[in-house]
C-alpha positions in Angstrom: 90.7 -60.9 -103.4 89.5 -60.5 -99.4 91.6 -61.9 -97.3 90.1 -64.3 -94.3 92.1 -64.0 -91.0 93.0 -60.3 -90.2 96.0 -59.8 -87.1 97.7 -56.5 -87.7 97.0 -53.8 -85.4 97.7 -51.1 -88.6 94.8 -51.0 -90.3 92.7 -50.6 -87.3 95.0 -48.0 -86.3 94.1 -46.1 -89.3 90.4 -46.1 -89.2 90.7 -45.3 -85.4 92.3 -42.2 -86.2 90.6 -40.7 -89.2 87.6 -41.7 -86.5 89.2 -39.6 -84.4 89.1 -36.4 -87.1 85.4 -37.0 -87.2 84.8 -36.7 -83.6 87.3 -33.7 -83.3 85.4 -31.8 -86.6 81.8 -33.2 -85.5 81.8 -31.5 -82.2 84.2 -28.3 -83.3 81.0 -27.9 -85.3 79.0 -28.0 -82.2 80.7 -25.6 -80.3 80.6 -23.1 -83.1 76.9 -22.8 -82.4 77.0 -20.2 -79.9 79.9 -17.7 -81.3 78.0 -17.8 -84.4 74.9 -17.2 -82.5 76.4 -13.9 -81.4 77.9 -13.4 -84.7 75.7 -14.2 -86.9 72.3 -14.0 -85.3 72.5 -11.2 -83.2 69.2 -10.1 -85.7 67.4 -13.1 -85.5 64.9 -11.9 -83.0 62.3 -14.5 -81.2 63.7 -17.2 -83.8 67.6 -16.6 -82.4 67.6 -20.4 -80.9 66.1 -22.3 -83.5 67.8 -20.8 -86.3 71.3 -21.5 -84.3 70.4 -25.3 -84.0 70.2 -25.3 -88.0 73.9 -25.6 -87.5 73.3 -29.2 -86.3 70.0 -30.1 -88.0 71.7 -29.4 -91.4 74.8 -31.6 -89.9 72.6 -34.4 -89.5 70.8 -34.4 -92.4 73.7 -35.8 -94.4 73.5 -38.9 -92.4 69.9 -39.0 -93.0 70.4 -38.8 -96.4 73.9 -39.8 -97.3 74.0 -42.9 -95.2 72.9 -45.3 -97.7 75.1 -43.5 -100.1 77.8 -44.7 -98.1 76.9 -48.4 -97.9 76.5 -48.5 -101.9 80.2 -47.1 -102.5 81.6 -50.0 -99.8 80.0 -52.8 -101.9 81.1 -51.3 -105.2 84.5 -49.8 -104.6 85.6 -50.9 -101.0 86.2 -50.1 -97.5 89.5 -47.6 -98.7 87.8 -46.2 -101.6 84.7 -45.4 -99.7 87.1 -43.4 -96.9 88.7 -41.8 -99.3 85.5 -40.2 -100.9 84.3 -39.5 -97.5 87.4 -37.2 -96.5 86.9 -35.4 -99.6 83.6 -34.6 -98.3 85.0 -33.7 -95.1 87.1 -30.8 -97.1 84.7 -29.5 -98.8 83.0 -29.0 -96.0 86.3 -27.3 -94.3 86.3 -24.9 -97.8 82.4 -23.9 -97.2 83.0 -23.0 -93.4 86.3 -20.5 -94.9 84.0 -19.1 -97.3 81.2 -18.4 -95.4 83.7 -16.4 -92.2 84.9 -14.7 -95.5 81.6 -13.4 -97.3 80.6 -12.7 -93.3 83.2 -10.6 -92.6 83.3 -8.9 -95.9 79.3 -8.6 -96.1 78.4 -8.8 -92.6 75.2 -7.4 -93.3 73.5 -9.3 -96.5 71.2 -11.3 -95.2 67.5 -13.4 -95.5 64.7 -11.2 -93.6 61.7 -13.2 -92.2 59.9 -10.4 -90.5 62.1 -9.0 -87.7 64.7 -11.7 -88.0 67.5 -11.2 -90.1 69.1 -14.6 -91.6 72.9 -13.2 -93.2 74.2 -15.1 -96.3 77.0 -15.9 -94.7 75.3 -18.2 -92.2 73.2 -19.8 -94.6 76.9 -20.5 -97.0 78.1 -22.3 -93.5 74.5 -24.7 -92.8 75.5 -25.6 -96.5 79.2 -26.6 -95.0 77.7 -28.3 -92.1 75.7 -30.5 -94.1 78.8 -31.5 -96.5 80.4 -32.2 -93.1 77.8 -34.9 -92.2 77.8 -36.0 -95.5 81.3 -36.9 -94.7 81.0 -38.2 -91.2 78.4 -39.8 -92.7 80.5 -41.9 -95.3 83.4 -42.5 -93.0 81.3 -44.4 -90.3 79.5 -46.8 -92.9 83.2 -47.6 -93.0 84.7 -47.3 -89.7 81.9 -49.5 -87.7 80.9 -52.7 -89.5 85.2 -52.6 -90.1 86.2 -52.5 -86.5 83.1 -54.7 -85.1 84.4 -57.3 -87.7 88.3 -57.1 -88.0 90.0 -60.1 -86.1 91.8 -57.9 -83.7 93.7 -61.2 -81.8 92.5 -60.9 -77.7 89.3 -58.6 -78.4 85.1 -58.9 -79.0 83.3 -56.6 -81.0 81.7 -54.4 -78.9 85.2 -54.0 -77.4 86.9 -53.0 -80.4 84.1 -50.5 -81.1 84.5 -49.2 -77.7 88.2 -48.5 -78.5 87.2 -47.1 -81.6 84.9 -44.6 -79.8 87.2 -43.7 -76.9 89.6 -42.6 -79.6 87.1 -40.7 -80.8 86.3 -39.1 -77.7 89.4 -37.6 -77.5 88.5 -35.7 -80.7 85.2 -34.6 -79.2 87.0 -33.7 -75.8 89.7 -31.5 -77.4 87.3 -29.6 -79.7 85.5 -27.4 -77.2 88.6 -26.3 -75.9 89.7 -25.9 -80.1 86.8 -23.6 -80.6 87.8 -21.5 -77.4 91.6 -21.0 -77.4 92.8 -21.0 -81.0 89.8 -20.2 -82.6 88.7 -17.4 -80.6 91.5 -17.2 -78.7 89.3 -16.9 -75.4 88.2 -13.2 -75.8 84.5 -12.7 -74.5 81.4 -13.9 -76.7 80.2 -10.4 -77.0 84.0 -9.1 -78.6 84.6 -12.3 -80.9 85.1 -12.0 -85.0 83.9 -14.1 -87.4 86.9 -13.3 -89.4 88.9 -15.5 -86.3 87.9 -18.6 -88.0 89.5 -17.8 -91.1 93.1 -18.9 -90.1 92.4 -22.0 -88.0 90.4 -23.2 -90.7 93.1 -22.7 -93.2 94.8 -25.2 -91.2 92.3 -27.8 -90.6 92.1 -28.4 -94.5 95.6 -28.8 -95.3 95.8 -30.9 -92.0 93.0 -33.1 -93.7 94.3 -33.1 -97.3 97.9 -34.6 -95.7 95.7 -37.1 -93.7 93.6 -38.0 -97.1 97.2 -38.4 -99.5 98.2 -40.4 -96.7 95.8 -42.7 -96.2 95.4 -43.3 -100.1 99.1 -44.9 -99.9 98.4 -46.8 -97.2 96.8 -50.5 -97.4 93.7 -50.8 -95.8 92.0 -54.7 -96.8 88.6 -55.6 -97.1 87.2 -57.7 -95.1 85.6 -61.3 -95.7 81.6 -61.8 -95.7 80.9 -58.1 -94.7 79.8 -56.8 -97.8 77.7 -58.4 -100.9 80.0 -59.0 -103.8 79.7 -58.1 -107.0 77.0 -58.8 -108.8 74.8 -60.4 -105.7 71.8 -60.0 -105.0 70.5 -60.1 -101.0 66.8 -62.2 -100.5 65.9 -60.2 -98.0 65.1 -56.8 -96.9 67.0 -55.4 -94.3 64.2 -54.2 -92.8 62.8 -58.1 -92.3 65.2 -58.2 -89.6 63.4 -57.0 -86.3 66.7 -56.6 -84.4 68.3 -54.7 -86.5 64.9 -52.6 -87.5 64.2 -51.5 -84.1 68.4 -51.0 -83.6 68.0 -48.1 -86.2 65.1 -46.5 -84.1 67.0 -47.1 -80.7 70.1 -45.5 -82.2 67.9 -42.4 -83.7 66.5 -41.4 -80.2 70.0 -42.4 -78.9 72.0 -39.9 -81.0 69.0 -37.3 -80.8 69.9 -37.1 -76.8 73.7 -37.6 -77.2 73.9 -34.7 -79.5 71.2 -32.3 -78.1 73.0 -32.0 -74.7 76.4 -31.9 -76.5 74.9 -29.2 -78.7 72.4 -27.6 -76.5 74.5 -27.3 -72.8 75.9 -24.2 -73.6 73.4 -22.7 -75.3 71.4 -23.2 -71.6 74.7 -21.9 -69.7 74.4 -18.6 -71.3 70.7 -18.3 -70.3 71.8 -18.9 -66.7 74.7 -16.7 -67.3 72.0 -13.9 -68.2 69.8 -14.3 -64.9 72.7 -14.5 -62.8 71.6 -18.2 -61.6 74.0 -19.6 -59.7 75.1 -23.7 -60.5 76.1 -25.7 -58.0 78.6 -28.4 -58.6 76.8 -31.4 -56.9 75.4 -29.4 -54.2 79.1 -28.4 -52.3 80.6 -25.6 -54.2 78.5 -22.2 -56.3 79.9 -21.5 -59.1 78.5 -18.6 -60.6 78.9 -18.3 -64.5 80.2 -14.7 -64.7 79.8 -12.9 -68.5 79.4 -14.1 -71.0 83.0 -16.0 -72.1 83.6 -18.8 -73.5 85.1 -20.6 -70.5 81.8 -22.3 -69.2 80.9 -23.2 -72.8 84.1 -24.9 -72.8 84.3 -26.8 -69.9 80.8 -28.1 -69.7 81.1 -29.4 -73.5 84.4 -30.7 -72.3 83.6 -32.5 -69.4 80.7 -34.1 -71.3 82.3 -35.3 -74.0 85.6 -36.2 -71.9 83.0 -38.2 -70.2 82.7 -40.3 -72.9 86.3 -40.6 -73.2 86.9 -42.3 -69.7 83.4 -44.5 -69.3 84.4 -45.9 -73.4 88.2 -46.5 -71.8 86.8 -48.1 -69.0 84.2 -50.6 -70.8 86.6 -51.6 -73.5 87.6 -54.0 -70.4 84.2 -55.2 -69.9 84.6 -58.3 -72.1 82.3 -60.3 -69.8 79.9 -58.0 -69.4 77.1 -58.2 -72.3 75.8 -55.2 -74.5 72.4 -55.6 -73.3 73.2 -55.8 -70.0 75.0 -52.4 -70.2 72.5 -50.8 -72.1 70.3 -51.8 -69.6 72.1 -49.7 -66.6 73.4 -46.9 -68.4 69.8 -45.9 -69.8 68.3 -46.2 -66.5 70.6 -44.1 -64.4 70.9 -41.1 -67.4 67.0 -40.8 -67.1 67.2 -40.3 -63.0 70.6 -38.0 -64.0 68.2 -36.0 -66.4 65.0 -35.9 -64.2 67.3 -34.1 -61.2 69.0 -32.2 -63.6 65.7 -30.5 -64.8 64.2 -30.6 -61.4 67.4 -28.9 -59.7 68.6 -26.3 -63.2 71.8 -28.4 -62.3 73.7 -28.0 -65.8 76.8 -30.7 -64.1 74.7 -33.6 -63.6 73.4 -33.3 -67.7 77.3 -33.4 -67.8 77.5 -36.4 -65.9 75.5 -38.6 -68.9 78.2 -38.2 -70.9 79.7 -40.6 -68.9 76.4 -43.3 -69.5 76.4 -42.4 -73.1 79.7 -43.7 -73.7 78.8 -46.9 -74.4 75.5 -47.1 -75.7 76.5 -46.5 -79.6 78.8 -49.5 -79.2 76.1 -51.6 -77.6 73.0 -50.7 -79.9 75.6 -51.2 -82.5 76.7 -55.0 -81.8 72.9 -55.9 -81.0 71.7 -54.7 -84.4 74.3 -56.0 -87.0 74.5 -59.2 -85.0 74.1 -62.1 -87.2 73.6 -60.7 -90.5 76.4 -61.8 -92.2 76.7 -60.5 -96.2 73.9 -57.8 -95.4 76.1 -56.0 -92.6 77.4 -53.3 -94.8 74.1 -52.7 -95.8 72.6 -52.3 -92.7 75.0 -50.2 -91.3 74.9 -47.8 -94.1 71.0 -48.0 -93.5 71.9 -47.4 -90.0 74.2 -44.5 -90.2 71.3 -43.0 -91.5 69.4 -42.8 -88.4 71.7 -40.2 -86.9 70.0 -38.2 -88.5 68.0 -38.0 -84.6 70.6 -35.4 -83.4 69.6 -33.3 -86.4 65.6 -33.5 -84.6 66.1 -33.5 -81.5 68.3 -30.5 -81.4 66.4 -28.8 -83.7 62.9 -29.8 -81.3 64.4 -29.0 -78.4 65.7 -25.1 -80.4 62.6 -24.5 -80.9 60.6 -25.8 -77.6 63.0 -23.4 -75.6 61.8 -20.3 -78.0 58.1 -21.6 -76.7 58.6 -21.8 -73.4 60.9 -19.2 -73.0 63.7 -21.3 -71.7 65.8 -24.5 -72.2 64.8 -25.7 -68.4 61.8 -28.4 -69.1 63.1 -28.8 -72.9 65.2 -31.8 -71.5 62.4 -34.1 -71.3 63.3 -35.0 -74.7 66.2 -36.8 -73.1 64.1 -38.6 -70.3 62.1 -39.7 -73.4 64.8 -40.7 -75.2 66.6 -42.8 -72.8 63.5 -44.9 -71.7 63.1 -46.0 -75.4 66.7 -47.1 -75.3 65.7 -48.8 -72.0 63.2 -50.8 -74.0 65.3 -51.5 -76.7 67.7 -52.9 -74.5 65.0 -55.2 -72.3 63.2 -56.3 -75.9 63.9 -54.8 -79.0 67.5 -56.3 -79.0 66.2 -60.1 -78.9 67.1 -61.9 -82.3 65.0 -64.5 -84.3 66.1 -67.4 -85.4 65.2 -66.9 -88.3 67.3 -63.7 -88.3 70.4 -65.0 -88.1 72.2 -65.3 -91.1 75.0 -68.4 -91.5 
């Protein structure tokens, strides 16, 4: 039986913080790009950038093709079920990533050869791990965001409550650069790491999950009323009759292709300037010159991006008067003049500065997309989920654009392009039908 009126903060507690473990492993997964770059690809040759954004691509793809998957366990077993399943995932995951710094260390040098580039098992065993891990990710935000835009949290709206749920989840994404860099590699220089470093922190991370899974399965976690299709019913419409919602999925598809590209991407363009010896500036009044190749820079430009999310998602969650559309609308516009100087300038810090803009824009695509579809909201959002799969492109594009033109500079356009289609989805897209409201 569902229960009606929802007013205890528990429950949304607990999907907060297992959103928080996805955040933290989502972007630890990131950040492992370039030490396995250096590890792992040190062979790859003229391919050495696209093959590293596999790591994401292959992340992504589990939303792409898991998402749905998601959304069919929530209308058969449940919003704690469905969690469940998805942290199982999530380990799985964790036990690929120890297997492939195993077989890499103990076979460093089996490996895939496409002409001059060498492709090690090992590598390939961990794109299988990254892809369990979005399978996960995947499952748990079917859950997590139609749940919190829905539970009756007493004093709060929607987009607020998903706001919360995502500055939480920043500080997951915030921490893990900084993960990666001190206790994983324990901040020795790029060019001296081993990929038999990972072995022990990852050791961790899956009994840390396991404890967080056997806890959650005592806990009680209720379903919520008129969010889901019950048993046995069968839903008129298409989802995809719903324009709103329809042209949400493609605004949330270019939206997660920028978010993750720069998150992803950053460093990978730090350690090209590190190699010329081009100097940043931080805003024009201090050089900072990125000396050697450590992880420091990596760190703190991944850092500061995602900890921009953090404060601009802390900050909003008091914007109750403020509409999603209307913050769409500014935050899109001033990340494409961000990106524009950035690329104009080779000014890494104000690509940083977006994070700050992004912060808010999942939330608000979000709200605008499910809004008014009643019984068909765990479907959409399942259908929704899948268009992460964005970061998984974009990264992957943009990989591959800066082995064609020789260097990450002009490969942000992607993000210009991105944002403006977000801009129109904000000004347009977003406007609902009558007739696509759902009672």
């Amino acid at each position: 039986m569902e229960t009606k009126h929802h007013n205890s903060l528990l429950p949304f507690a607990i999907i907060t913080f297992i959103y928080f473990i996805v955040g933290f492993l989502t972007t630890v997964n990131e950040q492992l790009q370039a030490p396995l770059k250096f590890t792992f690809l040190a062979e790859a040759g003229s391919l050495k950038n696209t093959f590293t954004t596999l790591i994401s691509f292959f992340f992504f793809l589990g939303y792409l093709l898991n998402g749905t998957l998601g959304s069919k366990w929530v209308n058969a077993y449940g919003y704690k079920n469905t969690i469940l399943r998805g942290l199982l995932f999530m380990m799985s995951g964790l036990c690929m990533y120890l297997c492939s710094s195993w077989f890499g260390y103990q076979y460093p040098h089996l490996a895939i050869h496409f002409g001059n580039a060498a492709l090690p098992y090992g590598f390939i065993i961990f794109v299988i791990g990254s892809y369990l891990m979005g399978t996960s990710a995947a499952i748990i935000q079917v859950v997590v965001n139609p749940y919190a835009a829905a539970y009756e949290l007493p004093g709060t709206q929607p987009v607020q409550r998903l706001n919360i749920l995502t500055a939480i989840n920043s500080i997951g994404t915030t921490s893990a650069p900084f993960f990666v860099t001190v206790v994983m590699f324990s901040g020795v220089s790029i060019a001296n790491i081993e990929i038999r470093q990972l072995i022990l922190p990852l050791v961790l991370l899956i009994a840390s999950v396991l404890i967080v899974t056997l806890i959650t399965k005592k806990l009680h976690l209720p379903d919520i009323a008129n969010t889901r299709a019950v048993t046995g019913e069968k839903l008129e419409r298409s989802i995809w009759s719903f324009r709103h919602f329809a042209l949400g999925v493609l605004a949330i598809f270019f939206y997660v292709g920028t978010e993750v590209a720069i998150g992803a991407n950053i460093n990978l363009h730090a350690f090209e300037l590190a190699e010329s010896g081009h100097p940043m500036t931080f805003f024009g009044k201090s050089d900072i010159i990125i000396g050697g190749m450590d992880l420091g820079i990596h760190a703190l430009l991944s850092t500061l991006y995602w900890g921009g999310f953090l404060v601009g998602r802390a900050i909003s969650s008091f914007f109750s008067k403020v509409s999603a559309r209307a913050q769409l609308t500014v935050t899109t516009i001033l990340a494409t003049i961000l990106a524009i100087i950035s690329m104009l300038t080779q000014n890494l810090w104000y690509l940083v500065a977006i994070g700050l803009l992004h912060s808010t824009m999942w939330s608000c695509i979000f709200s605008l997309a499910i809004k008014g579809l009643g019984k068909y909201t765990s479907k959409a959002s399942g259908v929704f989920i899948s268009a992460v799969f964005g970061g998984a492109v974009f990264t992957l594009i943009q990989g591959g654009l800066a082995d064609i033109f020789g260097s990450w500079r002009w490969t942000w356009g992607l993000t210009v392009l991105c944002e403006l289609l977000m801009l129109s989805y904000a000004l347009f897209g977003s406007r609902i039908r009558p007739k696509d409201i759902i009672l």
